[in-house]
C-alpha positions in Angstrom: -165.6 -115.0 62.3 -168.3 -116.4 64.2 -170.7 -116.5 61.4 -168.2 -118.6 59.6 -167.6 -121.2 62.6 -171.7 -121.1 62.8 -172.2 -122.1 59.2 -169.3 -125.2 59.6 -171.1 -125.9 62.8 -174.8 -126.0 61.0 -174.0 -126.9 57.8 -172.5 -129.3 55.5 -169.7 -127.9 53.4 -170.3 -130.1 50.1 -174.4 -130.1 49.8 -175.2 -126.8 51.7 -178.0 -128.4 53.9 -178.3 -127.0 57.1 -178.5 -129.0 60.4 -181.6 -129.0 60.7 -183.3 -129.6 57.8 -181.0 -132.8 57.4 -182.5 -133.2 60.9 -186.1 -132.6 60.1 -185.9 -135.6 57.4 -184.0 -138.2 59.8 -180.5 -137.9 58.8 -178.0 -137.4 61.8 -175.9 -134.3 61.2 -172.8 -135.7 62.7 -173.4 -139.0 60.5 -174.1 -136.7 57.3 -171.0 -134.6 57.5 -168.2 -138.0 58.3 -169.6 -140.3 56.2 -171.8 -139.1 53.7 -170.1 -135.9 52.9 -166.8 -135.9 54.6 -165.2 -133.2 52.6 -162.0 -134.3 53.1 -162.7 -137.1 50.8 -164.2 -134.7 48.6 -160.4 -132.6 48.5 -158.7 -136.0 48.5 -160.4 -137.0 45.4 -160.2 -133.9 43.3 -156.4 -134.0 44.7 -156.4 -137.0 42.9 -158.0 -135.9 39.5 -155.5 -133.2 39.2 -152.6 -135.7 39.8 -153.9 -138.6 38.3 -152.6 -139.4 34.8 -155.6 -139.2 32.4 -155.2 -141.9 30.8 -155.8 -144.4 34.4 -158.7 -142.4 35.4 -161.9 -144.6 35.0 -165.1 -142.7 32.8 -166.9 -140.7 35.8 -163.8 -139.8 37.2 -162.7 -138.4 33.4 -166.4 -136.8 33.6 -165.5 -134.6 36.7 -162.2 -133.7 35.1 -163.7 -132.2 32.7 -166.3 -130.3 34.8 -163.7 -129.4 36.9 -161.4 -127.9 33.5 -164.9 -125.9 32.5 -165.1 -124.6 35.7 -168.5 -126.2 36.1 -169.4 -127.8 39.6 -172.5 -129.6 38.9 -171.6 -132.4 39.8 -171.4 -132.0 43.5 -174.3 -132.8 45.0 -175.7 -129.1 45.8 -178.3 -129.2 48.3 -178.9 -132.8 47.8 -178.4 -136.1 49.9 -178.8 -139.4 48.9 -180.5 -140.7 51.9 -183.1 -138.0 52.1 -183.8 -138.4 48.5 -184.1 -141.9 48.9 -186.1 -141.0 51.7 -188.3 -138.4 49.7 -188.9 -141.6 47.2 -190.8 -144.0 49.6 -188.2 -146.4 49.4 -185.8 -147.3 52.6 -182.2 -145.9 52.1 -180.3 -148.4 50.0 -176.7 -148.6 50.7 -174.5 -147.6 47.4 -171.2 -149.8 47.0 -168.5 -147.2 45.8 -165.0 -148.2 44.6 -163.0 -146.0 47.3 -160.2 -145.7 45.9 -157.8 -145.2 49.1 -157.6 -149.1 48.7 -156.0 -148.8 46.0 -153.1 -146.5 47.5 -152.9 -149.1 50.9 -152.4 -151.8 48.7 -149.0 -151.1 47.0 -147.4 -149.6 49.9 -148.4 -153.2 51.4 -147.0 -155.2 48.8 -143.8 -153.2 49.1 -144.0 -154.0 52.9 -144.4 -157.6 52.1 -141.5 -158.0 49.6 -139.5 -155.8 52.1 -140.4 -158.3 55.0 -139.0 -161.3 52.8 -135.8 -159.8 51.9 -135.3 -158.6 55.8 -136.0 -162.0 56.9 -133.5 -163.5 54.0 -131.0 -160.9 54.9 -131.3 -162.2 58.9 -130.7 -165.6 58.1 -127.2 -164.4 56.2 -126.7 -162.4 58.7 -127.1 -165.3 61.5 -124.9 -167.7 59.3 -121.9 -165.1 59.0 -122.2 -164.6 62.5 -121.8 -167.9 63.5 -118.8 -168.4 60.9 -117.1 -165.2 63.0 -117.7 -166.6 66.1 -116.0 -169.9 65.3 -113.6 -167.6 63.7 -112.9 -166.2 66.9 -112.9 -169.2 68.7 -110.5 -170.8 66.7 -107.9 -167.5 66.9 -108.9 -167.5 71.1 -107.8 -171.1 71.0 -104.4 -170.1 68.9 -104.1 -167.2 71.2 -104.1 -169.7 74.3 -101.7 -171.9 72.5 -99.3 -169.4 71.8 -99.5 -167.6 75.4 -99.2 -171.4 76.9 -95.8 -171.9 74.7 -94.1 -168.3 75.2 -95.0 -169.0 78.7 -93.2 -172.4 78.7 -90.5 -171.0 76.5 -89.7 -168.4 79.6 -89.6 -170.9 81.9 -87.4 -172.9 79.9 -85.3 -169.8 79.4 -84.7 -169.1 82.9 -83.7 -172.2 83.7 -81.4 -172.4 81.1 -80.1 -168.9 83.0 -79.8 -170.4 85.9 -77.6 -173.4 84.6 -75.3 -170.9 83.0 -74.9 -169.0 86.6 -74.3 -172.4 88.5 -72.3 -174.3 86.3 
């Protein structure tokens, strides 16, 4: 158990290069195993290539499928790192632009959101509309209501005194 919690501690769970010798060639451990080779990413994207229809997925991605049906895994970069190989090269560490393609599942949840949004604020301005039209609704019937109370009242008091004529005259 502790040897297991040792070798996440020292190293990185997708190349195999230990702390130290990421160390010993500049690279940060902490900034190797989050960005570089967050293997969480690396689940999330063969997560992907088994759901993915085939026919979406772009030509390295198809590549890796089919690695991945042969049961072959060299395409993970096993005891390699870009930045020390870059490193190993002469040449500063040149930033690769990669498609990520998380941007592609934010953006139609989004777009759902915004289409939701306009049909929310659509369904509020009904909403405020019928709202007035039932308020003046119930105004109007309050008003009727006093009316009515007003004459029933006034019809009693014309009834009593038409009582007490009756018992007078």
């Amino acid at each position: 158990q502790n040897s297991i919690e040792e070798a996440q501690q020292n190293n990185c769970f997708i190349c195999s290069l230990s702390r130290s010798e990421l160390e010993r060639q500049k690279v940060p451990f902490q900034a190797h195993i989050i960005q570089d080779h967050y293997m969480w990413a690396y689940a999330r994207f063969l997560l992907y290539l088994d759901q993915e229809d085939p026919s979406n997925l772009t030509g390295p991605e198809s590549f890796v499928k089919q690695k991945l049906k042969e049961n072959n895994s060299t395409f993970f970069p096993n005891r390699r790192c870009i930045k020390m190989e870059s490193g190993d090269s002469g040449e500063s560490h040149l930033e690769r632009v990669v498609r990520v393609r998380d941007m592609d599942d934010f953006r139609q949840p989004l777009n759902t959101i915004a289409e939701n949004a306009e049909v929310i604020k659509k369904a509020e301005v009904q909403f405020k509309m019928e709202l007035k039209e039932l308020r003046n609704a119930v105004l109007g019937f309050t008003q009727i209501l006093h009316k009515l109370s007003t004459m029933m009242a006034s019809q009693d008091d014309d009834d009593k005194k038409k009582k007490k004529k009756k018992k007078t005259g």
